[in-house]
C-alpha positions as a Markdown table, in Angstrom:
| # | Residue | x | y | z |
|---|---|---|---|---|
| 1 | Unk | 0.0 | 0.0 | 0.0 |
| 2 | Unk | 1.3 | 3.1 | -0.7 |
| 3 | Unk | 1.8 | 6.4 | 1.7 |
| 4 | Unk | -0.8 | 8.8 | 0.9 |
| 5 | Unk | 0.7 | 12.7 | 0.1 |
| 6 | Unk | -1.3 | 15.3 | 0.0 |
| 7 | Unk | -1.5 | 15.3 | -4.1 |
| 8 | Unk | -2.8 | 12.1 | -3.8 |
| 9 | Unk | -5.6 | 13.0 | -1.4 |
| 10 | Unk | -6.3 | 16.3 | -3.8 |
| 11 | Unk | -6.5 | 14.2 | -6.9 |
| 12 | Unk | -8.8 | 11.5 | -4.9 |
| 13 | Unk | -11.0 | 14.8 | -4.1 |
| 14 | Unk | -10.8 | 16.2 | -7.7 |
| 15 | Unk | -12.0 | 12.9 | -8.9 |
| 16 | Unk | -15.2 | 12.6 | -6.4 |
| 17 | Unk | -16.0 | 16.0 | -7.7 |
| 18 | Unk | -16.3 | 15.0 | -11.5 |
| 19 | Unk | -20.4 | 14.4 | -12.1 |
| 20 | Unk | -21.9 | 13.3 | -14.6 |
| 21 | Unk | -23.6 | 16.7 | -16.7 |
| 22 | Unk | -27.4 | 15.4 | -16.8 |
| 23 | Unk | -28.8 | 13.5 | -13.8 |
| 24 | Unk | -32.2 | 13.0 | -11.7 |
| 25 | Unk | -32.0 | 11.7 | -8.1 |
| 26 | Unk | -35.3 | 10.5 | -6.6 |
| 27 | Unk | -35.7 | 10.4 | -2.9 |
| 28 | Unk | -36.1 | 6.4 | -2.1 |
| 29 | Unk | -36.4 | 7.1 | 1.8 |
| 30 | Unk | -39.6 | 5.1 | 3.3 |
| 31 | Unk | -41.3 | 8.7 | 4.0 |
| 32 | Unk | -40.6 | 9.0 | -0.1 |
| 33 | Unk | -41.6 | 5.4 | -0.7 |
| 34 | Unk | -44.9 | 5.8 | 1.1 |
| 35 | Unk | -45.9 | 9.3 | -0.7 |
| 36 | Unk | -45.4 | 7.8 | -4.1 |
| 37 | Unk | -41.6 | 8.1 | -5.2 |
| 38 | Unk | -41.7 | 4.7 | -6.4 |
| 39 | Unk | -44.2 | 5.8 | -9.1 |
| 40 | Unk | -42.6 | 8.7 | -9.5 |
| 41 | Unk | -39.2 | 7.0 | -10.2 |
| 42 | Unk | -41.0 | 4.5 | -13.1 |
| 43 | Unk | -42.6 | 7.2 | -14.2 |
| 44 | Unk | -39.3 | 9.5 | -15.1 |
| 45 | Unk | -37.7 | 5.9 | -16.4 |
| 46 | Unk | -40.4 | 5.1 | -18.7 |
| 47 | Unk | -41.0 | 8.5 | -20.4 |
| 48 | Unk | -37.5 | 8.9 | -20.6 |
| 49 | Unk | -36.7 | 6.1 | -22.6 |
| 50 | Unk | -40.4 | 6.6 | -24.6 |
| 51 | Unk | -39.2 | 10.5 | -25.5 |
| 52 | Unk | -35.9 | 9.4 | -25.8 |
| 53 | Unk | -34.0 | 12.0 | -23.2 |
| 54 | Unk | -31.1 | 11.2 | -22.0 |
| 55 | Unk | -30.7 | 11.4 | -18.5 |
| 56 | Unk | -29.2 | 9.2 | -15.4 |
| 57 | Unk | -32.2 | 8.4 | -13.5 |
| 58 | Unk | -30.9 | 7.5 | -9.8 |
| 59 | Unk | -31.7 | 6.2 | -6.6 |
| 60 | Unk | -31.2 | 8.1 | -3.4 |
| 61 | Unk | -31.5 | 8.3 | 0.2 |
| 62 | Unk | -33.3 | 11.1 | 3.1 |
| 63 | Unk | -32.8 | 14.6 | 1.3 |
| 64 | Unk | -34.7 | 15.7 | 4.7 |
| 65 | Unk | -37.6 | 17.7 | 3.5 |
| 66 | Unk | -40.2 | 14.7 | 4.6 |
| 67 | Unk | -43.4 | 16.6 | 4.1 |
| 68 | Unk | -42.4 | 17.7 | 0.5 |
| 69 | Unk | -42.1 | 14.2 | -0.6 |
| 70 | Unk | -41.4 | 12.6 | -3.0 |
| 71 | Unk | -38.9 | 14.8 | -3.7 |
| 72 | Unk | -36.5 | 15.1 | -6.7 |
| 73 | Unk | -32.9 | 16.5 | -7.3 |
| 74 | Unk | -32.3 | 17.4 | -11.0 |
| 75 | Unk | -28.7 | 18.7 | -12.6 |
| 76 | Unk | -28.8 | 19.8 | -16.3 |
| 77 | Unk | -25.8 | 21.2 | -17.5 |
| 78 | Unk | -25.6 | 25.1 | -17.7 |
| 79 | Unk | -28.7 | 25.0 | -15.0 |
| 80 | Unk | -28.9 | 25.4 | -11.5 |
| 81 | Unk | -29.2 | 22.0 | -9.6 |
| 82 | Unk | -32.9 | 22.1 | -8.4 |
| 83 | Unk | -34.9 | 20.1 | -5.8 |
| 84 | Unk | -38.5 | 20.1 | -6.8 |
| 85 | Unk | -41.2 | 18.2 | -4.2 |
| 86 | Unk | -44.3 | 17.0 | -3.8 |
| 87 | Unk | -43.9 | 15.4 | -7.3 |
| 88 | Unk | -46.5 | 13.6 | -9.4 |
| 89 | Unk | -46.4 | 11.6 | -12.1 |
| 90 | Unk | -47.8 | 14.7 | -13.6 |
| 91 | Unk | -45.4 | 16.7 | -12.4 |
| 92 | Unk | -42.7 | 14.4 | -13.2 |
| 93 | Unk | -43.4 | 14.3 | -17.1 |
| 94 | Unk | -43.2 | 18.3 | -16.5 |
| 95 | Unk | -39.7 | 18.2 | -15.2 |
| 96 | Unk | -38.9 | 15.9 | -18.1 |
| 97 | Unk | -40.0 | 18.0 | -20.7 |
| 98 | Unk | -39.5 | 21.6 | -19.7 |
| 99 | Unk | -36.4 | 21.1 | -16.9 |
| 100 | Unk | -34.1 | 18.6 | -18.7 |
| 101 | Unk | -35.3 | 19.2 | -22.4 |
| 102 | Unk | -36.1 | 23.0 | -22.5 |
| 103 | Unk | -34.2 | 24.1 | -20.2 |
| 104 | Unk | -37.1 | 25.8 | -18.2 |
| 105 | Unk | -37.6 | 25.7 | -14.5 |
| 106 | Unk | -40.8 | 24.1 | -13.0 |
| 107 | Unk | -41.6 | 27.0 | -10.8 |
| 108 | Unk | -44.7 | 25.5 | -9.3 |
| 109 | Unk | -42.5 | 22.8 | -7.7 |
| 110 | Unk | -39.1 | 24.4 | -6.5 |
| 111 | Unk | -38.1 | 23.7 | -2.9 |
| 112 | Unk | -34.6 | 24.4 | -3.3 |
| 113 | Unk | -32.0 | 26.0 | -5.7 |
| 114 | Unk | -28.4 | 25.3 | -5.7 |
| 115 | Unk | -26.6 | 27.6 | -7.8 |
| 116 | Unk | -23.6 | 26.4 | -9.5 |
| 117 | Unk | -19.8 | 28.4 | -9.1 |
């Protein structure tokens, strides 16, 4: 095993910083689960692949907002990283189309804004 140096812990950090550009996370938590992010999550997978948008669909855990559930993280490229709840399948197709395709906030939906330095 080799010594660890401090370039070697930077580039470790550099590399856990490198995300993928286009990505949905869907809170899995069981307050998630039991207000429908399992729907939601088939949902975004399905009409996805059907409108053919690509975008990593993930899994996650707690994002700690429980009564806004289900809630969902996206990150398009050139966007701020948004957390919309209380999504629907409804509302799910929404961020599909006007979020990740037409680059167009669902404002109805926003519970949090990270904006990208």
């Amino acid at each position: 095993m080799n010594k660890l140096t401090k370039e070697s812990l930077d580039n470790i950090a550099k590399q856990s910083r490198k995300e993928e550009k286009n990505w949905i996370k869907v809170g899995m938590s069981s307050c998630g689960i039991a207000a429908g992010a399992d729907e939601v999550l088939k949902v975004l997978i399905e009409e996805a692949k059907k409108r053919n948008i690509q975008v990593n669909i993930k899994k996650c855990g707690c994002v700690g907002m429980c009564s806004v559930e289900p809630l969902v993280e996206v990150n398009v490229e050139g966007m701020p990283r948004v957390t919309y709840g209380r999504v629907n399948k409804d509302v799910a197709i929404q961020i599909l189309e006007d979020h990740i395709h037409n680059h167009r906030l669902v404002n109805d939906h926003i519970y949090d804004i990270q904006v990208k330095k």
